[in-house]
N, C-alpha and C positions, 0 to 999 in steps of 0.2 A: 504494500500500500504506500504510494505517494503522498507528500504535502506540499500545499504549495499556499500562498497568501493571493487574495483577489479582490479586487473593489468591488463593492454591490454595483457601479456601472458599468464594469467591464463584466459581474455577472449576470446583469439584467440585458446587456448586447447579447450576451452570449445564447442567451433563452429565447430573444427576439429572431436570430440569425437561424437558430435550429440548431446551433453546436448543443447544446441542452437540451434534450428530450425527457419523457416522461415512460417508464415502464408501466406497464399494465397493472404491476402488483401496487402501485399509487392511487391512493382515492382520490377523488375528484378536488377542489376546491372550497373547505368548508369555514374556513377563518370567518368568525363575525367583524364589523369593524371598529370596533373599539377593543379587538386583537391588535388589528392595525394601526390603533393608536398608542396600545403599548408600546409595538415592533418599532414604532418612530422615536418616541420618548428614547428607548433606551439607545438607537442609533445615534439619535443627537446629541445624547449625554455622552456615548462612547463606552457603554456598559455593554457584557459580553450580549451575543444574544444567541450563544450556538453556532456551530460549525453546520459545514454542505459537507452530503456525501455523496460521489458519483462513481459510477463504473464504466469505466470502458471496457468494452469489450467487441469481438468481433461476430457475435451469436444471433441470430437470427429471432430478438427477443419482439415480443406484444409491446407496442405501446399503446399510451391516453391520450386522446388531445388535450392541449394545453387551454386552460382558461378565457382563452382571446381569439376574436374572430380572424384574424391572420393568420395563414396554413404557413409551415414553417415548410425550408427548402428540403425534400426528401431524399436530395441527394449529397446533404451534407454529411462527413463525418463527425458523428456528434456521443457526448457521453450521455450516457442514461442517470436522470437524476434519482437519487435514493432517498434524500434526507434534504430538504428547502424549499422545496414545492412551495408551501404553503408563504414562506417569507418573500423569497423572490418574486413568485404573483405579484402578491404584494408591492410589492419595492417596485416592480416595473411599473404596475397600474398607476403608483403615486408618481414616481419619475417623468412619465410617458402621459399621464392622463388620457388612459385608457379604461374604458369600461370590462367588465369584466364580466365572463358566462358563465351562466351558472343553469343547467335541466334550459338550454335552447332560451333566455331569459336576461338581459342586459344589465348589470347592476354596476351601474357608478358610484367611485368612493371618491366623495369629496372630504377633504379634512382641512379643517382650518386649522391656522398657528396665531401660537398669543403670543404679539411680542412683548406683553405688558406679565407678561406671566414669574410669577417670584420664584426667585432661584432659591427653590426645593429640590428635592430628588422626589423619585416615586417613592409605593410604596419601600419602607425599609424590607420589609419579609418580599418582596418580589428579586427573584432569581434568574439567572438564564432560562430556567424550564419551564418560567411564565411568555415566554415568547418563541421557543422552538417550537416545531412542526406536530410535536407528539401532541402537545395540549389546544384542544379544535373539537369539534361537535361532528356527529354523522349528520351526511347532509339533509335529511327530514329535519333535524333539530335547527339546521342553518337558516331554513326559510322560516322560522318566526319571525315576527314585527321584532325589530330594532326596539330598544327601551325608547320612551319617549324624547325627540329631542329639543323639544321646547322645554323642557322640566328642569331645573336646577340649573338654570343659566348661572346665577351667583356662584353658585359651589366650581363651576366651567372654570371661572376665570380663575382659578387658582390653578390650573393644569396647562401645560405645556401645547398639547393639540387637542382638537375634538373635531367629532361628525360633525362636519357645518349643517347648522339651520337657519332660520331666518332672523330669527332673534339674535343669534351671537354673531353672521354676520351683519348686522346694524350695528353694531358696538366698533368703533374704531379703531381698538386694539386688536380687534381680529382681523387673520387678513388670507384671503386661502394660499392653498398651500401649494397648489399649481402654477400660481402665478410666481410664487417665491422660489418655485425650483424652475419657471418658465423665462419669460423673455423682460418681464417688467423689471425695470430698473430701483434699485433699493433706492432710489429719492424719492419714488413717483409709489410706491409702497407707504415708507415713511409720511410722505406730505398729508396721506390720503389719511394714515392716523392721527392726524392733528399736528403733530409735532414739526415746531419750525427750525430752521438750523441754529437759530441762536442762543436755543435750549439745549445747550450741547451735551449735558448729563444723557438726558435721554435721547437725544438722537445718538449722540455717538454708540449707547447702549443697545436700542434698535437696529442702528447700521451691526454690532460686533452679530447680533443675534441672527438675521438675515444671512450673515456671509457663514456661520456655526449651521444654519439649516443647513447650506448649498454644501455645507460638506457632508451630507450627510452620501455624497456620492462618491467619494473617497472612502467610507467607511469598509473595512477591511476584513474582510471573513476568511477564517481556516478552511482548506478545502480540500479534504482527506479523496483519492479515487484510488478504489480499487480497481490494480492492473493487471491484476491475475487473470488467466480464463477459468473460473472458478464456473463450476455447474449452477444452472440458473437459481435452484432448489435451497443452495449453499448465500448465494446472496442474498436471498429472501429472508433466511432466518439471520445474517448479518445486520439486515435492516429492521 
Protein backbone atom coordinates (compact mmCIF):
# COMPACT_ATOMS: atom_id res chain seq x y z
CA UNK A 1 0.00 0.00 0.00
CA UNK A 2 1.05 3.52 -1.15
CA UNK A 3 0.95 7.05 0.53
CA UNK A 4 0.90 9.95 -0.87
CA UNK A 5 -0.53 13.65 0.22
CA UNK A 6 -3.34 15.51 -2.16
CA UNK A 7 -5.33 18.73 -2.01
CA UNK A 8 -9.15 18.38 -1.86
CA UNK A 9 -8.70 20.23 -5.54
CA UNK A 10 -6.57 18.31 -7.14
CA UNK A 11 -8.92 15.45 -5.59
CA UNK A 12 -12.19 16.96 -6.60
CA UNK A 13 -10.28 17.34 -10.56
CA UNK A 14 -9.49 14.04 -10.02
CA UNK A 15 -13.33 12.74 -9.41
CA UNK A 16 -14.53 15.23 -12.13
CA UNK A 17 -11.96 13.99 -14.90
CA UNK A 18 -12.82 10.13 -14.15
CA UNK A 19 -9.37 9.30 -12.62
CA UNK A 20 -11.62 8.43 -9.56
CA UNK A 21 -14.28 6.20 -9.92
CA UNK A 22 -16.64 4.50 -7.78
CA UNK A 23 -17.00 0.57 -7.04
CA UNK A 24 -20.08 -1.16 -6.91
CA UNK A 25 -19.55 -2.25 -3.25
CA UNK A 26 -20.00 1.93 -2.47
CA UNK A 27 -23.50 3.16 -1.52
CA UNK A 28 -24.89 5.72 -3.05
CA UNK A 29 -24.71 9.40 -1.61
CA UNK A 30 -26.28 9.64 1.67
CA UNK A 31 -24.59 12.75 3.66
CA UNK A 32 -27.29 15.18 5.03
CA UNK A 33 -26.07 18.74 4.97
CA UNK A 34 -25.34 19.83 7.98
CA UNK A 35 -22.67 16.65 7.54
CA UNK A 36 -21.51 19.13 5.06
CA UNK A 37 -21.39 21.65 7.26
CA UNK A 38 -19.29 19.86 9.71
CA UNK A 39 -16.96 18.41 6.72
CA UNK A 40 -16.35 22.48 6.17
CA UNK A 41 -15.88 23.79 9.77
CA UNK A 42 -13.38 21.29 10.34
CA UNK A 43 -11.44 21.90 6.65
CA UNK A 44 -11.34 25.50 7.58
CA UNK A 45 -10.16 25.15 10.86
CA UNK A 46 -7.56 22.52 9.47
CA UNK A 47 -8.75 19.63 11.96
CA UNK A 48 -8.15 16.09 10.77
CA UNK A 49 -11.18 14.97 8.86
CA UNK A 50 -9.95 11.30 7.75
CA UNK A 51 -7.96 9.87 5.04
CA UNK A 52 -9.03 8.59 1.19
CA UNK A 53 -8.69 5.05 0.27
CA UNK A 54 -8.28 3.95 -3.36
CA UNK A 55 -7.32 0.92 -5.21
CA UNK A 56 -5.87 0.50 -8.31
CA UNK A 57 -6.10 -2.10 -9.89
CA UNK A 58 -6.35 -3.77 -13.29
CA UNK A 59 -9.68 -6.14 -12.60
CA UNK A 60 -12.52 -5.81 -14.44
CA UNK A 61 -14.58 -4.43 -11.30
CA UNK A 62 -18.63 -3.08 -11.08
CA UNK A 63 -18.88 0.33 -10.66
CA UNK A 64 -21.73 3.32 -9.35
CA UNK A 65 -22.25 6.22 -10.96
CA UNK A 66 -21.08 9.17 -9.39
CA UNK A 67 -23.43 11.62 -7.76
CA UNK A 68 -23.57 14.22 -10.74
CA UNK A 69 -25.14 14.44 -13.89
CA UNK A 70 -21.64 14.49 -15.92
CA UNK A 71 -20.64 10.91 -17.28
CA UNK A 72 -17.09 10.66 -16.58
CA UNK A 73 -14.58 9.67 -19.54
CA UNK A 74 -14.70 5.67 -19.61
CA UNK A 75 -11.69 5.48 -21.09
CA UNK A 76 -9.70 6.93 -18.44
CA UNK A 77 -7.22 5.08 -16.31
CA UNK A 78 -8.63 5.68 -13.08
CA UNK A 79 -8.60 4.30 -9.38
CA UNK A 80 -11.46 2.85 -7.62
CA UNK A 81 -12.57 4.97 -4.74
CA UNK A 82 -12.81 2.85 -1.26
CA UNK A 83 -13.13 5.37 1.53
CA UNK A 84 -14.23 9.40 0.56
CA UNK A 85 -17.17 9.07 -1.40
CA UNK A 86 -19.15 10.71 0.78
CA UNK A 87 -16.47 13.93 1.56
CA UNK A 88 -15.20 14.41 -1.82
CA UNK A 89 -19.06 14.66 -3.39
CA UNK A 90 -19.16 16.95 -1.16
CA UNK A 91 -16.08 19.12 -1.57
CA UNK A 92 -16.75 19.01 -5.33
CA UNK A 93 -20.46 20.04 -5.01
CA UNK A 94 -19.37 23.18 -2.63
CA UNK A 95 -16.13 23.87 -4.90
CA UNK A 96 -17.96 23.59 -8.22
CA UNK A 97 -21.58 24.49 -7.21
CA UNK A 98 -22.84 21.67 -8.43
CA UNK A 99 -26.03 20.01 -7.69
CA UNK A 100 -26.02 16.87 -6.62
CA UNK A 101 -28.23 13.31 -7.59
CA UNK A 102 -29.74 11.64 -5.54
CA UNK A 103 -32.81 8.36 -6.66
CA UNK A 104 -32.96 10.55 -10.45
CA UNK A 105 -33.70 13.95 -8.08
CA UNK A 106 -31.43 17.32 -8.04
CA UNK A 107 -30.54 18.52 -4.65
CA UNK A 108 -28.48 21.73 -4.31
CA UNK A 109 -26.35 22.48 -1.38
CA UNK A 110 -26.10 25.90 -0.71
CA UNK A 111 -24.19 26.94 2.50
CA UNK A 112 -23.53 30.18 3.74
CA UNK A 113 -20.21 31.57 5.73
CA UNK A 114 -20.27 33.92 8.65
CA UNK A 115 -17.62 36.19 8.45
CA UNK A 116 -18.80 37.63 11.75
CA UNK A 117 -18.79 34.28 13.33
CA UNK A 118 -16.59 34.05 16.82
CA UNK A 119 -13.59 32.37 16.82
CA UNK A 120 -14.64 29.20 18.72
CA UNK A 121 -13.91 25.66 17.61
CA UNK A 122 -16.73 23.11 17.26
CA UNK A 123 -17.84 20.81 19.31
CA UNK A 124 -14.84 19.91 21.85
CA UNK A 125 -16.11 15.88 21.93
CA UNK A 126 -16.24 16.06 17.96
CA UNK A 127 -13.41 13.98 16.24
CA UNK A 128 -12.39 12.90 12.82
CA UNK A 129 -15.16 10.16 12.91
CA UNK A 130 -17.75 12.97 13.17
CA UNK A 131 -16.92 13.76 9.48
CA UNK A 132 -15.51 10.43 7.69
CA UNK A 133 -17.43 8.44 5.37
CA UNK A 134 -18.51 5.79 7.87
CA UNK A 135 -20.97 8.18 9.87
CA UNK A 136 -24.10 8.84 7.05
CA UNK A 137 -27.74 7.54 7.10
CA UNK A 138 -29.19 4.73 4.60
CA UNK A 139 -30.57 6.44 1.81
CA UNK A 140 -34.47 6.15 2.85
CA UNK A 141 -33.36 7.97 6.14
CA UNK A 142 -31.54 10.66 3.69
CA UNK A 143 -34.64 11.91 2.15
CA UNK A 144 -36.31 13.30 5.24
CA UNK A 145 -37.19 17.06 5.41
CA UNK A 146 -33.82 18.97 6.43
CA UNK A 147 -34.47 20.23 10.40
CA UNK A 148 -36.20 23.51 9.85
CA UNK A 149 -34.01 26.27 8.56
CA UNK A 150 -35.61 29.31 9.51
CA UNK A 151 -35.47 28.11 13.38
CA UNK A 152 -32.71 29.30 15.43
CA UNK A 153 -31.24 31.80 13.37
CA UNK A 154 -29.62 33.58 16.65
CA UNK A 155 -28.01 30.24 17.91
CA UNK A 156 -26.78 30.38 13.42
CA UNK A 157 -24.66 33.05 14.17
CA UNK A 158 -22.47 31.66 16.59
CA UNK A 159 -21.37 28.90 13.96
CA UNK A 160 -18.87 29.17 11.22
CA UNK A 161 -21.27 27.85 8.06
CA UNK A 162 -24.83 26.95 7.77
CA UNK A 163 -27.68 25.79 5.16
CA UNK A 164 -28.53 29.11 3.62
CA UNK A 165 -32.07 30.24 4.05
CA UNK A 166 -33.62 33.32 3.69
CA UNK A 167 -33.49 34.72 6.89
CA UNK A 168 -29.80 34.36 7.40
CA UNK A 169 -29.13 35.30 4.10
CA UNK A 170 -30.77 38.88 4.84
CA UNK A 171 -28.30 39.30 7.68
CA UNK A 172 -25.07 40.96 6.33
CA UNK A 173 -22.61 38.84 7.83
CA UNK A 174 -23.64 36.19 5.84
CA UNK A 175 -22.42 35.65 2.79
CA UNK A 176 -22.76 32.40 0.44
CA UNK A 177 -20.26 30.21 0.05
CA UNK A 178 -20.00 29.92 -3.61
CA UNK A 179 -19.58 33.18 -4.36
CA UNK A 180 -16.51 33.13 -1.72
CA UNK A 181 -14.83 30.17 -3.36
CA UNK A 182 -16.28 31.62 -6.98
CA UNK A 183 -15.37 34.64 -8.94
CA UNK A 184 -16.56 37.77 -6.51
CA UNK A 185 -13.91 39.67 -5.28
CA UNK A 186 -13.21 39.84 -1.29
CA UNK A 187 -14.15 43.99 -1.47
CA UNK A 188 -17.25 43.46 -3.31
CA UNK A 189 -18.09 40.47 -0.52
CA UNK A 190 -16.94 42.61 2.38
CA UNK A 191 -18.71 46.02 1.18
CA UNK A 192 -21.97 44.17 0.68
CA UNK A 193 -21.46 43.20 4.68
CA UNK A 194 -21.43 46.72 5.72
CA UNK A 195 -18.13 47.06 6.40
CA UNK A 196 -16.18 50.01 5.11
CA UNK A 197 -12.32 50.13 4.61
CA UNK A 198 -11.65 52.51 7.27
CA UNK A 199 -12.90 50.19 9.86
CA UNK A 200 -9.91 48.30 9.55
CA UNK A 201 -10.23 45.98 12.62
CA UNK A 202 -12.92 44.36 10.90
CA UNK A 203 -12.40 44.45 7.52
CA UNK A 204 -8.94 43.41 7.68
CA UNK A 205 -10.47 40.56 10.00
CA UNK A 206 -13.11 39.69 7.04
CA UNK A 207 -10.43 40.13 4.37
CA UNK A 208 -7.98 37.25 6.77
CA UNK A 209 -11.36 35.13 6.88
CA UNK A 210 -12.33 35.14 3.16
CA UNK A 211 -8.63 34.25 1.96
CA UNK A 212 -8.71 31.10 5.23
CA UNK A 213 -12.04 29.96 3.21
CA UNK A 214 -10.28 29.86 -0.37
CA UNK A 215 -7.83 27.68 1.32
CA UNK A 216 -9.83 25.48 2.02
CA UNK A 217 -8.72 24.03 -1.55
CA UNK A 218 -5.28 23.51 -0.51
CA UNK A 219 -6.54 21.46 2.31
CA UNK A 220 -4.46 18.21 2.24
CA UNK A 221 -5.73 14.70 2.67
CA UNK A 222 -3.72 11.33 3.37
CA UNK A 223 -4.28 9.20 0.49
CA UNK A 224 -3.58 5.41 1.23
CA UNK A 225 -4.08 3.18 -2.56
CA UNK A 226 -3.83 -0.01 -2.40
CA UNK A 227 -1.53 -1.45 -5.27
CA UNK A 228 -1.77 -4.89 -4.90
CA UNK A 229 -3.88 -7.16 -7.36
CA UNK A 230 -5.53 -8.40 -4.32
CA UNK A 231 -8.95 -10.48 -5.12
CA UNK A 232 -11.98 -8.22 -5.31
CA UNK A 233 -13.46 -10.23 -2.19
CA UNK A 234 -10.12 -9.33 -0.07
CA UNK A 235 -10.67 -5.46 -0.70
CA UNK A 236 -14.18 -5.51 0.21
CA UNK A 237 -13.40 -6.76 3.68
CA UNK A 238 -10.25 -4.04 3.73
CA UNK A 239 -12.97 -1.46 3.24
Amino acid sequence: MSQSDRSVEELVKMLKRGDLKLPELQRGYVWRKSQVVSLLDSVYRKYPSGSILTWKTDQDVHQRDLAFDSASDESRQSELLLDGQQRLTSLRAVLNDEDIVVKDRKRPIRILFNLGHPETTIDSDTDESAVTDHDGLDEEDSEELEQDEEDGVDDLDKETFAVASSRLMARDNWVPLSEVLGGTSTRKLIDRAGVKPDDEKTYDLYEARIARVREIRNYSYRVDTIEEDKPYAEVADIF
